[in-house]
SEMI-730022 format. One record per residue: x, y, z of N, C-alpha, C, CB in turn. Coordinates in steps of 0.2 Angstrom, whole numbers, plus 2048, in hexadecimal, padded with zeros to 3 digits. Glycine has a CB too. Layout:
residues N
{{X Y Z} {X Y Z} {X Y Z} {X Y Z}} ...
***
This chain:
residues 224
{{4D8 700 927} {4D5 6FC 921} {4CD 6FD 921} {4D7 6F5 921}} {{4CA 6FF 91A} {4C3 6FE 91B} {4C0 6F8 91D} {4C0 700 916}} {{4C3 6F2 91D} {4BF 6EB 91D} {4C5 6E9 920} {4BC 6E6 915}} {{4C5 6E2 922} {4CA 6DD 924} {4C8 6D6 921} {4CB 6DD 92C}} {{4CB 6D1 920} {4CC 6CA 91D} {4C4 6C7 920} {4D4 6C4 920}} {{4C5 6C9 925} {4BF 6C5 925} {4B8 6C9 927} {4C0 6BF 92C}} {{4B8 6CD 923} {4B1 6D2 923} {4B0 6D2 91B} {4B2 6DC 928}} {{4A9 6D3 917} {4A8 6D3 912} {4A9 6DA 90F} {4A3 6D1 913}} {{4AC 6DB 90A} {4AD 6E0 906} {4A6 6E6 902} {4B1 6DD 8FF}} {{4A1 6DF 901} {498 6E1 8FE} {495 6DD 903} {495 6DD 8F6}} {{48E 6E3 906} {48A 6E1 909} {484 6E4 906} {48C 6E1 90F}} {{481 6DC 904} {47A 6DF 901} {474 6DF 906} {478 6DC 8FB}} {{46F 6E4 904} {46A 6E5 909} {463 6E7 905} {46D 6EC 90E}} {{45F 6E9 909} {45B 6ED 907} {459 6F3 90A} {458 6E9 906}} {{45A 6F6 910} {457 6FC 915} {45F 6FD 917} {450 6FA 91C}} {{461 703 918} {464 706 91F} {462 708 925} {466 709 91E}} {{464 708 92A} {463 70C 930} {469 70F 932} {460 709 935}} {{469 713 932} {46E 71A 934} {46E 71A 93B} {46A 723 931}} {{474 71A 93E} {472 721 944} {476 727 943} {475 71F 94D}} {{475 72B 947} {479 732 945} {47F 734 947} {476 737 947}} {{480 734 94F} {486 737 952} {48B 732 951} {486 739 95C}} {{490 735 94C} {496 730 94E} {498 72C 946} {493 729 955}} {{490 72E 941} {48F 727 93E} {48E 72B 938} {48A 721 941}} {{48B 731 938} {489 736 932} {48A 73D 936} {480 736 930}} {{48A 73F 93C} {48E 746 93D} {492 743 945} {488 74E 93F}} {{497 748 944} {49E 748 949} {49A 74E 94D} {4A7 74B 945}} {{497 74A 955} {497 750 959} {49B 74D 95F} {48F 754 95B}} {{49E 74B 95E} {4A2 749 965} {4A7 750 968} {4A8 742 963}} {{4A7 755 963} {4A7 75B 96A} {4A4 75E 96B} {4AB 760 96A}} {{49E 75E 96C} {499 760 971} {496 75B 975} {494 762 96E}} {{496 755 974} {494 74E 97A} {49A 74E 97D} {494 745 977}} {{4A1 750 97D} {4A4 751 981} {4A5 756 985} {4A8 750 97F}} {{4A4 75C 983} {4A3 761 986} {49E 762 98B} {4A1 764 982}} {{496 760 98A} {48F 75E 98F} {490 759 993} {489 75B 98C}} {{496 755 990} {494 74F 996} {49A 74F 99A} {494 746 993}} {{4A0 753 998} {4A5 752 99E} {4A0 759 9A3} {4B0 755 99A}} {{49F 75C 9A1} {49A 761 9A5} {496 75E 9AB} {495 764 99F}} {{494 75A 9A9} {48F 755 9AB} {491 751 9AF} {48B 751 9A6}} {{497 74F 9AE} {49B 748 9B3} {49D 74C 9B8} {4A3 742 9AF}} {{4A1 752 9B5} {4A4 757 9BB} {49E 756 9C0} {4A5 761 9B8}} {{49A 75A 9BF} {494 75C 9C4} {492 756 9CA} {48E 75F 9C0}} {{492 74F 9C5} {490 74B 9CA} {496 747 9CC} {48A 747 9C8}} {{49A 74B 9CC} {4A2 748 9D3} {4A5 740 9CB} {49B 742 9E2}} {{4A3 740 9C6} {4A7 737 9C4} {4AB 73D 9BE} {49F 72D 9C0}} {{4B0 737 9BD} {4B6 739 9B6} {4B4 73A 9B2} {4BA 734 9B4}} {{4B5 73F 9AE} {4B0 740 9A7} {4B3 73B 9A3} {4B0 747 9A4}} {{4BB 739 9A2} {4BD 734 99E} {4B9 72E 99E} {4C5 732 99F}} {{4B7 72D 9A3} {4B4 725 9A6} {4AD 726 9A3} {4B4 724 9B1}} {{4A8 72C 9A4} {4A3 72E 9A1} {4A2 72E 99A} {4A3 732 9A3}} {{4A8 72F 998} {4A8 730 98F} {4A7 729 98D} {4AF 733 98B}} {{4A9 726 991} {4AB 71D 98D} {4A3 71B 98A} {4AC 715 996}} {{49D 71E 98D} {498 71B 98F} {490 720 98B} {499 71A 997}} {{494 726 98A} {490 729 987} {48E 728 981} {492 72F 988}} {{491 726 97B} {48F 726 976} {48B 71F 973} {494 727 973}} {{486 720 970} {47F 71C 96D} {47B 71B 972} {481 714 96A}} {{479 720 976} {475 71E 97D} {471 725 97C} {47B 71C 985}} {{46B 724 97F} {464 729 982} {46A 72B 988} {45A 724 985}} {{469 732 989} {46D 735 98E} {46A 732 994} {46D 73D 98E}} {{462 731 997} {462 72D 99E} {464 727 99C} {45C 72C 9A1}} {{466 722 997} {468 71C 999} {470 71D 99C} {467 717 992}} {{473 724 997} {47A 724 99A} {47A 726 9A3} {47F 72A 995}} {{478 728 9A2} {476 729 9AB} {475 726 9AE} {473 72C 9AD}} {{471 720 9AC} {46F 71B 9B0} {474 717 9B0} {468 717 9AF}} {{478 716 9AC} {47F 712 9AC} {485 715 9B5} {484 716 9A3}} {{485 71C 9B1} {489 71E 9B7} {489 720 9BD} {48B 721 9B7}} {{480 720 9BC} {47F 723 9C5} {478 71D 9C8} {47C 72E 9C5}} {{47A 716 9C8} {477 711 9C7} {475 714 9CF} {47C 709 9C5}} {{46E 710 9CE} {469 712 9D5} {464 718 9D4} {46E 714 9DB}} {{465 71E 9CF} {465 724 9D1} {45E 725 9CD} {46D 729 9CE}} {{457 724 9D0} {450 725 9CE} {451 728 9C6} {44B 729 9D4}} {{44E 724 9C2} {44E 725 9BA} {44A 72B 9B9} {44B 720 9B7}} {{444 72E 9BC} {442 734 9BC} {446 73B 9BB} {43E 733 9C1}} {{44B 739 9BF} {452 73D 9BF} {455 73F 9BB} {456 73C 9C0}} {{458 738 9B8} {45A 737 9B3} {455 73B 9AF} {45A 731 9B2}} {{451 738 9AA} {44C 73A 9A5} {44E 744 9A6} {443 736 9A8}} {{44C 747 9AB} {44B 74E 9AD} {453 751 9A9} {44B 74F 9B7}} {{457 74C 9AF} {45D 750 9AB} {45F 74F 9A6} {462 752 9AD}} {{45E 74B 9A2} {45F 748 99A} {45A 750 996} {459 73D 997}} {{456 750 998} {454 757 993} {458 75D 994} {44C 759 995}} {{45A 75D 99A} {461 764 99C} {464 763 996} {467 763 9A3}} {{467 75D 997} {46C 75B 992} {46C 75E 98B} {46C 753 990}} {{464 75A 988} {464 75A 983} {464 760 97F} {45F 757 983}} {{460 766 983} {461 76C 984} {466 770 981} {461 76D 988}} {{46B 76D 986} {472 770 984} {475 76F 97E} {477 76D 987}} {{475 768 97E} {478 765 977} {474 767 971} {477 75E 977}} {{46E 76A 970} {469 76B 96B} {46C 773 96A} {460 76A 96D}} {{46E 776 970} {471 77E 96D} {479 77F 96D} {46F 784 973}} {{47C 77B 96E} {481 778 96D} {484 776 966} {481 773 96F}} {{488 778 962} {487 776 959} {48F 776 957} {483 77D 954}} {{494 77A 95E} {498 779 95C} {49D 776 959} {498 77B 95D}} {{49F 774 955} {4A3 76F 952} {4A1 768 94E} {4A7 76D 956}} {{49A 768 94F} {497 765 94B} {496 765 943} {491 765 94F}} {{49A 75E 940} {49A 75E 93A} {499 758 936} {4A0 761 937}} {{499 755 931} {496 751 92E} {49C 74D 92F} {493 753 927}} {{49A 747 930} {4A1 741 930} {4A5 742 927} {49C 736 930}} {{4A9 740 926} {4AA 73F 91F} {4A8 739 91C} {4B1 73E 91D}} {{4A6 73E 915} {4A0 73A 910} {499 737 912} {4A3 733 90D}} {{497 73B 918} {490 73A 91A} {48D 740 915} {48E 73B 923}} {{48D 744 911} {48A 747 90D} {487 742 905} {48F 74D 90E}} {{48D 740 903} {48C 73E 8FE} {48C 736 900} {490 741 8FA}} {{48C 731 905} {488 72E 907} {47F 72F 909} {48C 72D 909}} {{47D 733 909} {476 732 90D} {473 735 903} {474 73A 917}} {{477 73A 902} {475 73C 8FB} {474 734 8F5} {47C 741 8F8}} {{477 731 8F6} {478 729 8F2} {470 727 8F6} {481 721 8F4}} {{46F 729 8FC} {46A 723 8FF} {463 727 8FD} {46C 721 909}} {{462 72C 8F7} {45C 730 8FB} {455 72C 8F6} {45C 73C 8FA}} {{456 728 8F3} {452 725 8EF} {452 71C 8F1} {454 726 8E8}} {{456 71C 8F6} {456 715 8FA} {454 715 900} {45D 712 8FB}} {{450 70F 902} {44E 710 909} {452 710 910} {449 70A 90B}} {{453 716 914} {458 717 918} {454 71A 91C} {45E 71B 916}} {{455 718 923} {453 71E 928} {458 71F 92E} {44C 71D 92C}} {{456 725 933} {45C 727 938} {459 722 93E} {45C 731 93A}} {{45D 720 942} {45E 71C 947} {461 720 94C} {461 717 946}} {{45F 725 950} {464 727 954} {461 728 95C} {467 72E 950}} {{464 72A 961} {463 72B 968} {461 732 969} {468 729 96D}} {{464 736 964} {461 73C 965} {458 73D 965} {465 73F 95F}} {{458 743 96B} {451 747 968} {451 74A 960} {450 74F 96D}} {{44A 74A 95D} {44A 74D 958} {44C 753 956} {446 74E 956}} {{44B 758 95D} {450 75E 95C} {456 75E 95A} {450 762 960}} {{45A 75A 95E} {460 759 95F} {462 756 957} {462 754 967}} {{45D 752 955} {45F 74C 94F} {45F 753 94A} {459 744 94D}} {{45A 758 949} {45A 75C 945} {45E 761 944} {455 75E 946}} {{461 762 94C} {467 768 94C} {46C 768 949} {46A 76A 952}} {{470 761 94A} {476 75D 949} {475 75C 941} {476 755 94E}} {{471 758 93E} {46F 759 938} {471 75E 935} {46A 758 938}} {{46B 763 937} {46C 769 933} {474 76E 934} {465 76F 936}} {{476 76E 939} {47F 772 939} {483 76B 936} {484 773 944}} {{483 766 934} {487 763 932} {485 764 929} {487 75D 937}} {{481 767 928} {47E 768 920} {47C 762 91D} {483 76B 91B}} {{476 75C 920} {476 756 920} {46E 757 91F} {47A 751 925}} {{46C 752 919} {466 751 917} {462 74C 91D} {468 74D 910}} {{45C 74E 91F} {459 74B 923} {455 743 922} {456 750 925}} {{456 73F 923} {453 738 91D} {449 73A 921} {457 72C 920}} {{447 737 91A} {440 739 91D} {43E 734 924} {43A 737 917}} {{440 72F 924} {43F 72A 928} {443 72B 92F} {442 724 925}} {{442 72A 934} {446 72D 93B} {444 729 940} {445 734 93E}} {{447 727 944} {443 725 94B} {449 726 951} {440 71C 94B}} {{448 72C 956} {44B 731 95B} {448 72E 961} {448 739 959}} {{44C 731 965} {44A 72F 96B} {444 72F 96F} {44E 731 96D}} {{440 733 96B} {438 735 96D} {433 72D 96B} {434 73D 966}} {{438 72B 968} {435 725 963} {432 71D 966} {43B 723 95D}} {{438 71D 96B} {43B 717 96E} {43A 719 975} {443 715 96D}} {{439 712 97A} {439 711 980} {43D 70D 984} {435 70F 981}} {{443 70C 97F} {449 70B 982} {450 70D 97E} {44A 705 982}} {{454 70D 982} {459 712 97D} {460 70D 97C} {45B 71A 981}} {{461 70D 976} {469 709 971} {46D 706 97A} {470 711 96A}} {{46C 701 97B} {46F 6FA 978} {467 6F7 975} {473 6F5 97E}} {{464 6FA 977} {45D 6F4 976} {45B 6F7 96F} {456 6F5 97C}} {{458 6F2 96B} {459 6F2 964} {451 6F4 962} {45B 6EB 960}} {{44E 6F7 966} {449 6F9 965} {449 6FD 95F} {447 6FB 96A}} {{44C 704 961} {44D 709 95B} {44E 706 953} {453 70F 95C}} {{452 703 951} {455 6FF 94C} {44F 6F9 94C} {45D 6FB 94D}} {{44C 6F6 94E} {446 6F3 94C} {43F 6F7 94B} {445 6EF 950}} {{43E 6FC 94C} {43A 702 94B} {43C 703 945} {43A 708 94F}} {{441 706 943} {443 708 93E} {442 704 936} {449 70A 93F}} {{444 6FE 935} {442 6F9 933} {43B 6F6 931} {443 6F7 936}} {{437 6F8 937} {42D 6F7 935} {42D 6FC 934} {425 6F4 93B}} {{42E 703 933} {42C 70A 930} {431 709 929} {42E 713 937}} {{434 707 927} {436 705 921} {434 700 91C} {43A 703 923}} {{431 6FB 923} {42D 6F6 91D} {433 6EF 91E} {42D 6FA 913}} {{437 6EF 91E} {43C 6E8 91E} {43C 6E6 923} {443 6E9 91C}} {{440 6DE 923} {441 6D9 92A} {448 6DE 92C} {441 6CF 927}} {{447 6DA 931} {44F 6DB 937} {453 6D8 930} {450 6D4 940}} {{454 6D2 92D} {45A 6CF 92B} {45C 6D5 924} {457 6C5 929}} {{457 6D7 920} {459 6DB 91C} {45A 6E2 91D} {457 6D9 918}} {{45D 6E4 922} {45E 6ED 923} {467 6EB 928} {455 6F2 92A}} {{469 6F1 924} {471 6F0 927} {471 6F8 929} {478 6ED 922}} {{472 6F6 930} {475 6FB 937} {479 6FD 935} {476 6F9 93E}} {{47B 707 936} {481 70A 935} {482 70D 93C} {481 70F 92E}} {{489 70A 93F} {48A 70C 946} {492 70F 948} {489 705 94C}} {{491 712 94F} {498 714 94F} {49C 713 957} {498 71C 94D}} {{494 711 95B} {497 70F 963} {493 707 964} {493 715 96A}} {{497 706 96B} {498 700 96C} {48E 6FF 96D} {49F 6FE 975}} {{48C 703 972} {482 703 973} {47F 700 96D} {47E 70B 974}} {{47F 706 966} {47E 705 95F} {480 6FE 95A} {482 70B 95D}} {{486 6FD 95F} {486 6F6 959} {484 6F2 95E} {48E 6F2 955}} {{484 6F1 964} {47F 6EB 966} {479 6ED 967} {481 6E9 96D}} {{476 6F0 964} {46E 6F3 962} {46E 6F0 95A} {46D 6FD 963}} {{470 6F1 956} {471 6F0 950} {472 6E7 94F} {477 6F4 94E}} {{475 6E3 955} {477 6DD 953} {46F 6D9 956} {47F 6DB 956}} {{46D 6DD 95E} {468 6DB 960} {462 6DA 95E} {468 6DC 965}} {{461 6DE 957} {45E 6DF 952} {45D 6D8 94D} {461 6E4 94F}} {{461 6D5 94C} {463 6D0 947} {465 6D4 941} {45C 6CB 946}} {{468 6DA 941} {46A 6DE 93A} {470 6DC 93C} {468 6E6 938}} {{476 6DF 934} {47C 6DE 934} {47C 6E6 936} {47E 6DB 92D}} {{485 6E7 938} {485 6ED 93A} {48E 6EE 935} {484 6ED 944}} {{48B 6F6 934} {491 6F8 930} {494 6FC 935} {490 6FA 92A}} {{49A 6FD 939} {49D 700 93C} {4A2 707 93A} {49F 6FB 93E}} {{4A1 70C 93C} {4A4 713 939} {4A7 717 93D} {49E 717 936}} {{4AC 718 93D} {4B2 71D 940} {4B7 719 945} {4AE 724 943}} {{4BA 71C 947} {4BD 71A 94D} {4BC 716 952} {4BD 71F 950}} {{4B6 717 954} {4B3 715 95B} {4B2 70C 959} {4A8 71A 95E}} {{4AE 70A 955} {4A9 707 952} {4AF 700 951} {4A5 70C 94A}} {{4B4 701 94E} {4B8 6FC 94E} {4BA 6F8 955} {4BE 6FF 94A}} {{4BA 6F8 95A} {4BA 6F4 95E} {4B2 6F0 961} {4BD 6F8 961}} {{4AE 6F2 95B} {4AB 6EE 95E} {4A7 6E6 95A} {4A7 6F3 961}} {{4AE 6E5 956} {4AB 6E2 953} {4A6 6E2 94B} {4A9 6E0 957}} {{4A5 6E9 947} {49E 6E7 944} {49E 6E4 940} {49A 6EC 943}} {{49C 6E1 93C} {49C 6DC 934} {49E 6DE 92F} {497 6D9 931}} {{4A0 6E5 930} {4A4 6EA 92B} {4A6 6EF 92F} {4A0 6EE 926}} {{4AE 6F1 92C} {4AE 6F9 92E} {4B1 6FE 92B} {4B1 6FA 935}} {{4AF 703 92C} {4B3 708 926} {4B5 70E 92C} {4AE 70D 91E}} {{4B8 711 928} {4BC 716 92C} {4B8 71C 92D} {4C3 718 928}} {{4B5 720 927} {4B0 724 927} {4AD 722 920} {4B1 72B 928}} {{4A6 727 91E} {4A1 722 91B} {4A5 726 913} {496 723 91E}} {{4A7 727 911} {4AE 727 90C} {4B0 720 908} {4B5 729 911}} {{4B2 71E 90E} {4B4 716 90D} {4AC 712 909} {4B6 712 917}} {{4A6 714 906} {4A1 710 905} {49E 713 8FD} {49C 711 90B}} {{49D 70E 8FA} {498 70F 8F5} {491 70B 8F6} {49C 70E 8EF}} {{48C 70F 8F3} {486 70E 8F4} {483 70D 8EC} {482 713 8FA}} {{480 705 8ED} {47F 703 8E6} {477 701 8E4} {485 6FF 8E5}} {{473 701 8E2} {46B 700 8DF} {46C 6FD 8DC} {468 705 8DC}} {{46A 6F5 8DD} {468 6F1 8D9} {461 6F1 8D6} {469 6ED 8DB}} {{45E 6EE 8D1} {45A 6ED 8CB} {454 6ED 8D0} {45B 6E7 8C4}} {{456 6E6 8D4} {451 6E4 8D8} {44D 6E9 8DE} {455 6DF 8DC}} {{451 6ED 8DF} {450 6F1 8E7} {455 6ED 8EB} {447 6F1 8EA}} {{459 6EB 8EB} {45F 6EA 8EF} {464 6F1 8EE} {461 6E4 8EC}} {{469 6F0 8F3} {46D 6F5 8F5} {474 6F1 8F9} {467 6FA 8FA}} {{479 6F3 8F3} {480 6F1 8F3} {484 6F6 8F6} {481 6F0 8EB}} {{485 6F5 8FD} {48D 6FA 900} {493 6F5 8FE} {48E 6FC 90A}} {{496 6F9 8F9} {49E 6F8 8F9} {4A2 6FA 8FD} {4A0 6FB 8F4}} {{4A4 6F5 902} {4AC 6FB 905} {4B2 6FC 900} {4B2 6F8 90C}} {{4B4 701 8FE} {4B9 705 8FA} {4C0 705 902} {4B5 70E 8F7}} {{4C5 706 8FD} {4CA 708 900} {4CC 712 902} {4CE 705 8FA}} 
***
């Protein structure tokens, strides 16, 4: 179901913030790919690894699993990573109706929220044939990385609106608790996203209409 009884059908706003993997493009076969790569090499389960990879700066995922293990380390091999993943492209495609969702949004205030580097945000973007919002704030941006609501409160003052009137579009458990630690509403998208509770959820961004009011407000409909 796109909603349930007790989530709202219309939520009005005024700003979006976007993130990207998961939420406007499908690259989870390539995150899977790099990171079971990655778990191999350092002796842990890649299943157990995956739990934890998505909405996270690659050294924060790392600092998750290989607790102790000097962040400088980290940081180093997050750019390996990033590397990979930036030349990496295959199977990377646009979620459903992220095209003609970001198309409704290009005269509305919207920007991207994502963990990705810019490269990476540009790569993904661009193979997935997805309009790039002028607004972005990338992991070059922030000094901490999703759970912490830093990025989504950036995004927000480079927008111009308060926390209370911008609604967070997420798809991992990190992302919506960044989105909520924010004081925004969070609209939850695909698969992942429904378990974590968000104050809306759709299935993919299909399920949404995006509506302009007189005022400068901004009406999502969930559709069926």
């Amino acid at each position: 179901m796109p909603a349930t009884a007790s989530t709202p059908d219309v939520l009005t706003t005024r700003a979006l913030l976007l993130d990207m993997d998961g939420t406007l493009v499908n690259s989870d076969a390539v995150v899977e790919r790099v990171w079971r790569r990655w778990a191999l090499r350092h002796g842990l389960d890649p299943e157990e690894a995956l739990k934890v990879v998505h909405g996270r700066q690659g050294y924060a995922t790392m600092a998750v699993l290989l607790p102790g293990r000097p962040m400088e380390q980290n940081h180093a091999e997050n750019r390996e990573l990033l590397a990979e993943e930036t030349a990496d492209l295959d199977g990377v495609v646009p979620v459903p109706g992220a095209p003609a969702f970001l198309a409704a949004l290009a005269a509305l205030p919207h920007a991207l929220v994502t963990s990705a580097d810019a490269a990476l945000a540009r790569a993904r973007m661009g193979a997935a044939g997805l309009r790039m919002p002028d607004v972005r704030v990338t992991a070059e941006s922030v000094s901490a990385s999703k759970p912490d609501p830093e990025g989504f409160l950036k995004g927000a003052a480079e927008l111009g609106f308060a926390p209370r009137d911008c609604v967070v579009f997420e798809d991992s458990e990190a992302g919506v608790e960044a989105g909520r630690a924010a004081g925004m509403r969070v609209v939850g998208v695909g698969p992942r996203a429904a378990a974590f509770a968000p104050d809306v959820h759709v299935p993919d961004l299909t399920h949404l209409r995006v509506e302009a009011d007189a005022d400068g407000g901004i009406r999502l409909r969930v559709t069926p």
